[in-house]
GUGUMI-876717 format. One record per residue (C-alpha): x, z, y; residue in one letter. Coordinates in steps of 0.25 Angstrom, whole numbers, padded with zeros to 4 digits, always signed. Example, Ala and Ser with C-alpha at 12.3 -4.5 7.8 and 13.67 -1.06 7.14 Angstrom:
REM GUGUMI-876717
+0049+0031-0018A;+0055+0029-0004S;
END
This chain:
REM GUGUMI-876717
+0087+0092+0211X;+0077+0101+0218X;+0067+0108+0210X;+0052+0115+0212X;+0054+0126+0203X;+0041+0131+0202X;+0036+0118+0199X;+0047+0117+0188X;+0043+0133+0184X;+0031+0126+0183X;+0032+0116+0174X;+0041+0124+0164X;+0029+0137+0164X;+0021+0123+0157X;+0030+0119+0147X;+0032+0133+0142X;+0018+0133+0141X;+0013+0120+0134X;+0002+0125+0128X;-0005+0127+0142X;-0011+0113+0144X;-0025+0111+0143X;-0031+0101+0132X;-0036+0092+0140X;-0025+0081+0145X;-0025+0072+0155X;-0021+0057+0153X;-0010+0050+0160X;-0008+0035+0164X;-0005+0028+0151X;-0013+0038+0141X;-0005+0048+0138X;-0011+0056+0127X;-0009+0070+0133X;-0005+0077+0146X;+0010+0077+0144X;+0019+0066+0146X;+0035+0066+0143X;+0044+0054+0150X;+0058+0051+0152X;+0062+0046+0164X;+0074+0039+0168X;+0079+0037+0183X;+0089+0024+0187X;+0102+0027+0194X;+0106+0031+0206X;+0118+0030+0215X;+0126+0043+0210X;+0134+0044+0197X;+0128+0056+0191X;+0115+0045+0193X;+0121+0029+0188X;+0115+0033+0174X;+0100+0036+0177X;+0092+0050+0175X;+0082+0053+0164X;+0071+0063+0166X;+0059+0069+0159X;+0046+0069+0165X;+0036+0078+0159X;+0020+0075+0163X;+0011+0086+0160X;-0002+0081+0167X;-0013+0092+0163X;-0003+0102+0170X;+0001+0092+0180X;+0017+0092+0178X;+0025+0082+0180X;+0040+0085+0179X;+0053+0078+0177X;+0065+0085+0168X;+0078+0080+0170X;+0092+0085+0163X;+0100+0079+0172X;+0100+0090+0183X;+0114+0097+0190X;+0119+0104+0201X;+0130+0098+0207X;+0133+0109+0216X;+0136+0117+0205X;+0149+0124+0203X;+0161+0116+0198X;+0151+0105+0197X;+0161+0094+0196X;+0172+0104+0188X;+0161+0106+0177X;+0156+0092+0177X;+0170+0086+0174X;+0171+0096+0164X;+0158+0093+0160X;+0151+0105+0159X;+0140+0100+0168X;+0127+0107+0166X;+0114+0099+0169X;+0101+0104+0169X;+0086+0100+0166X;+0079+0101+0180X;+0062+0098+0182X;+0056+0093+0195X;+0044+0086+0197X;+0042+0072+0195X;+0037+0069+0210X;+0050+0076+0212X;+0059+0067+0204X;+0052+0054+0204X;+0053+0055+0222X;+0068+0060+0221X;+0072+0047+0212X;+0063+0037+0221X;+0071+0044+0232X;+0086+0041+0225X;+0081+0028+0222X;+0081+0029+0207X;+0070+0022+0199X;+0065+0032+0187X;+0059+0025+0172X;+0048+0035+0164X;+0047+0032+0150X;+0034+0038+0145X;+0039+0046+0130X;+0028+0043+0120X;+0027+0058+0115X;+0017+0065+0107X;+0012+0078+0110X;+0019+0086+0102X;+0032+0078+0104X;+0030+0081+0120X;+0026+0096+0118X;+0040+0096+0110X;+0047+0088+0123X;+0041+0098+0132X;+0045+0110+0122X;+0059+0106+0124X;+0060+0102+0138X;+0055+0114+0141X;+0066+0123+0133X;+0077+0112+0140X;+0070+0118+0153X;+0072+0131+0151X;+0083+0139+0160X;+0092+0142+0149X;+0091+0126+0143X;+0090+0117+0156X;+0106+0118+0158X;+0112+0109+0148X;+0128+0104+0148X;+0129+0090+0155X;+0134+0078+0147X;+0133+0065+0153X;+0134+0055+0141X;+0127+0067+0131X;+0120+0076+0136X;+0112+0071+0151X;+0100+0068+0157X;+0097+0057+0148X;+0102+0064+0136X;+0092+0076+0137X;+0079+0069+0139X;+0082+0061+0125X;+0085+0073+0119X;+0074+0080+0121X;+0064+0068+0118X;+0069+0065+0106X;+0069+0082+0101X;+0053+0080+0106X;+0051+0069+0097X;+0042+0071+0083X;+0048+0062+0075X;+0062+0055+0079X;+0064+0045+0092X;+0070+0032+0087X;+0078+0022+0096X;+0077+0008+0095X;+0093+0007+0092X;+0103+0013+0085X;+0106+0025+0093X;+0119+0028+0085X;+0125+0016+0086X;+0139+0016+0093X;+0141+0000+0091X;+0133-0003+0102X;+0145-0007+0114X;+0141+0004+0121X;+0149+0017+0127X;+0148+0027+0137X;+0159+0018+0148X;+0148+0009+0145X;+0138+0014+0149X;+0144+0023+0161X;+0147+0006+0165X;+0133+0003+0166X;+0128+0013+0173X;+0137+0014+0184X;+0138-0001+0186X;+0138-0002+0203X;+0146+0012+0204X;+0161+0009+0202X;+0164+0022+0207X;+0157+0029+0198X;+0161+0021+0185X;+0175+0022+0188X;+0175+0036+0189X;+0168+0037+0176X;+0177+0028+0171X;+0189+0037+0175X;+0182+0048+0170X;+0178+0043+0154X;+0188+0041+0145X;+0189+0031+0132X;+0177+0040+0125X;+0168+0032+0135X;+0172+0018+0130X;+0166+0023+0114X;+0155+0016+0110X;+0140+0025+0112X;+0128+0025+0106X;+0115+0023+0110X;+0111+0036+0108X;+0125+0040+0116X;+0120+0029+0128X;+0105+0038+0130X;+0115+0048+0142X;+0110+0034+0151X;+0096+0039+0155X;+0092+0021+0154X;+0097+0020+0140X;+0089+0032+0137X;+0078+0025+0142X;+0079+0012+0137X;+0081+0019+0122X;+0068+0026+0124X;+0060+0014+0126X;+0064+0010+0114X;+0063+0022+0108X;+0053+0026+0096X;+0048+0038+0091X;+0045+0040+0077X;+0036+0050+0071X;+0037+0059+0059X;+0027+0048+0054X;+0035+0039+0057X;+0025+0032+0067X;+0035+0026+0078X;+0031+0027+0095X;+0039+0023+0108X;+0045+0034+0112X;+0042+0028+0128X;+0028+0024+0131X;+0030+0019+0143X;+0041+0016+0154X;+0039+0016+0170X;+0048+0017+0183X;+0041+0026+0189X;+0051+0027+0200X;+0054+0015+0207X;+0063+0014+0219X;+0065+0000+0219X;+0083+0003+0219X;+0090-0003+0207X;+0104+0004+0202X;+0112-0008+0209X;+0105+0000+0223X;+0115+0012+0220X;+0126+0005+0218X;+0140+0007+0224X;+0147-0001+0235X;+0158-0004+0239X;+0174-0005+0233X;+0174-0002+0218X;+0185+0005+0210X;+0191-0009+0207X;+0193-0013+0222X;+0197+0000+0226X;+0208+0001+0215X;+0213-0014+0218X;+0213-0011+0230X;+0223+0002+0228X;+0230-0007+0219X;+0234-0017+0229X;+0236-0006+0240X;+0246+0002+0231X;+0253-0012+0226X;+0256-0016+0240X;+0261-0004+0245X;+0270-0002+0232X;+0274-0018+0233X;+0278-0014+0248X;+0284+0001+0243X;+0295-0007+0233X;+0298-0017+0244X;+0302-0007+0254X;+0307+0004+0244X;+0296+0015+0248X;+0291+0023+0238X;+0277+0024+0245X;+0276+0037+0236X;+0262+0042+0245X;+0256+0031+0236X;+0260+0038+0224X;+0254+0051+0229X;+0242+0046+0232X;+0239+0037+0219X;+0247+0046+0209X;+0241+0059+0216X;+0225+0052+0215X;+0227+0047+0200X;+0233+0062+0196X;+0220+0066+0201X;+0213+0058+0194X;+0220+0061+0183X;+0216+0075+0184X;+0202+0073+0182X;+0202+0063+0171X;+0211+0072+0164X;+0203+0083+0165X;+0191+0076+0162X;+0198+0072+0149X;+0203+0085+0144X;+0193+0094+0149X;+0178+0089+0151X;+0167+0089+0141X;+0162+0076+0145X;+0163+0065+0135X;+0170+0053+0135X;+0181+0058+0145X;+0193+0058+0137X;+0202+0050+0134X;+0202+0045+0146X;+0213+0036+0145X;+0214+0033+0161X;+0223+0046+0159X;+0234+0038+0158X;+0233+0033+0174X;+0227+0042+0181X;+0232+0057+0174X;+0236+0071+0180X;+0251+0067+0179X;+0251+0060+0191X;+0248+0075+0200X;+0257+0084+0190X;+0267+0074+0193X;+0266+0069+0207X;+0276+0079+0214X;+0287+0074+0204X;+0284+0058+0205X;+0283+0055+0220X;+0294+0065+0221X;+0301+0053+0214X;+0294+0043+0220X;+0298+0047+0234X;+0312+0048+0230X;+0312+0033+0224X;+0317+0039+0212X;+0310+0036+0198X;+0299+0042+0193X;+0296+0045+0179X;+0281+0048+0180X;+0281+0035+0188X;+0289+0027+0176X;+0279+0035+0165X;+0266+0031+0175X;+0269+0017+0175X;+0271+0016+0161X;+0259+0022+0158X;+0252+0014+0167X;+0259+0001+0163X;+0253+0004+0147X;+0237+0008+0153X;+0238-0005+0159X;+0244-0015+0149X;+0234-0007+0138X;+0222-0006+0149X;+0213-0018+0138X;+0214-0007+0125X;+0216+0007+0132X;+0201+0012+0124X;+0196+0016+0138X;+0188+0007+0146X;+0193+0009+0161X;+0189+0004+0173X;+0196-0007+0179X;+0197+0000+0192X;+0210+0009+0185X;+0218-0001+0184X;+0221-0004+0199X;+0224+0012+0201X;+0233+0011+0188X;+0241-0001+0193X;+0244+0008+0208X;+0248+0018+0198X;+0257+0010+0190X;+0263+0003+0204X;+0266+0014+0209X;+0273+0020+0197X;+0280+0006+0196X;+0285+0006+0211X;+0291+0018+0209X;+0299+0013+0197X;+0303+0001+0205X;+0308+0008+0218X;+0316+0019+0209X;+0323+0003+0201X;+0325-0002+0215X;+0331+0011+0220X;+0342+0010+0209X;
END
């Protein structure tokens, strides 16, 4: 995102200088009681992935000085080395970035993207102390923090430092803790990629069973809306005990008239693109048996794709920080075994002589099939078309080896 430094140099000179302000305040629409004004802000999906699940935002309004900033965690540089290396190892660092709000109310207009503010109902001393803090996040040394997308995000931050502002405690009007409430991370990942099949079956290839555990509400706050729609609800109580909404006030204060349904994807889905390989692989093995061919270029093309694969959920299980990744029992259809071992099987293919990977694949295949309903891993539908090519092509290779003989 591009930046006016100076303007950002400026802002950060005033919040190490609080004290600076002038007694006299100036009052802004709806009353409020001083010249600061702290509010969360939450933007509605776009049409990328790293954009299904909504942005939250800080603005910070300082009218005796004339400031009027937005602060955002949610800040990366995609161009940086090993970008996509350290992601999947999740050692992704963001950021906490400042632009103007001109800036960043024009540039989500201009995506399309609508953007809520919910008006925080703090007191002086609870917003010097939120300003104390987001300045120290906004220093060099603290604005890099280590990325986590269900623990530690964009969403994640803002609550954080809100609730460490508060004089008293914040209290939500449900049972943050509670796990019994139906609800996991898959869930969740569901709901907000709904009209992008692309992108939820590559989540789905990517989580493993930890996805399907029950969350709690607390745990559901990574989704910048469910941040928002607790807040609303939210209460803030007092040493005194006196109880306050924690929002005063709710607005859209960018409006572009799209809808999330306006980003959605077109076109073939996972399902049809898989049934239709299915059908494609059946035939041609069908008509391989008949006439006694082998067809072991299918074979290389499935077996080498499904290796790769493989690969990458393998080494999202054993060696990346990020949650919920392993066990990923769709290990045992697409894994590294069928690269390492390849050379050996089409070698035996080719010859029409039979294959004991193929005889062990199909096997294992055969059992993720028949236990598909109480593997504890919810996966999507769409693997099981590319489990059966697999499993029809192992069983081809078994039946041309029988009719050899």
């Amino acid at each position: 995102m591009k930046r006016n430094w100076s303007y950002l140099i400026y802002i950060v000179f005033l919040f190490l200088c609080p004290h600076a302000a002038t007694a006299q305040t100036q009052e802004r629409q709806g009353n409020t009681p001083d010249s600061i004004c702290i509010s969360l802000l939450t933007c509605s999906s776009g049409g990328e992935i790293y954009s299904l699940f909504g942005h939250t935002a800080i603005r910070y309004e300082n009218f005796t000085r004339g400031i009027d900033a937005v602060f955002n965690y949610g800040i990366f540089n995609f161009n940086a080395p090993n970008f996509v290396f350290r992601f999947a190892l999740g050692e992704t660092d963001y950021r906490l970035g400042a632009t103007d709000f001109q800036y960043f109310a024009a540039e989500y207009d201009n995506l399309g993207r609508d953007v809520w503010q919910q008006t925080l109902n703090l007191n002086q001393k609870e917003k010097e102390r939120f300003v104390e803090l987001l300045t120290e996040n906004y220093l060099p040394e603290n604005r890099v923090y280590r990325y986590n997308f269900f623990y530690d995000n964009c969403s994640t931050r803002p609550r954080d430092l809100i609730e460490k502002s508060i004089d008293g405690t914040l209290q939500y009007a449900d049972n943050m803790t509670d796990t019994n409430i139906g609800v996991s991370f898959r869930d969740l990942l569901h709901q907000y990629s709904e009209g992008h099949p692309w992108e939820r079956l590559g989540m789905d290839l990517c989580m493993g069973s930890q996805a399907d555990q029950p969350i709690n509400r607390r745990l559901m706050m990574f989704v910048p809306f469910n941040l928002q729609e607790f807040f609303n609800k939210a209460q803030i109580i007092d040493k005194e005990g006196h109880a306050r909404p924690l929002v005063t006030s709710e607005e859209k204060i960018v409006a572009t008239g799209l809808t999330p349904a306006d980003f959605q994807s077109k076109g073939i889905t996972p399902m049809q693109a898989a049934l239709l390989l299915f059908i494609l692989v059946t035939g041609a093995t069908i008509y391989g048996i008949r006439r006694g061919k082998t067809l072991w270029g299918i074979d290389l093309v499935l077996f080498f794709v499904a290796g790769a694969a493989g690969c990458i959920l393998a080494f999202l299980a054993l060696f990346s920080q990020h949650p919920a990744v392993s066990p990923n029992y769709l290990l045992f259809v697409f894994h590294p075994f069928h690269l390492l071992c390849l050379p050996c099987m089409l070698n035996k293919v080719r010859k029409k002589k039979r294959s004991w990977y193929m005889m062990a694949n199909f096997i294992v295949l055969t059992l993720f099939i028949v236990l598909w309903a109480i593997i504890p891993q919810r996966i999507d539908l769409a693997v099981l078309p590319l489990a059966l090519c697999l499993l029809i092509r192992s069983a081809s290779n078994l039946i041309l080896t029988y009719k050899r003989k």
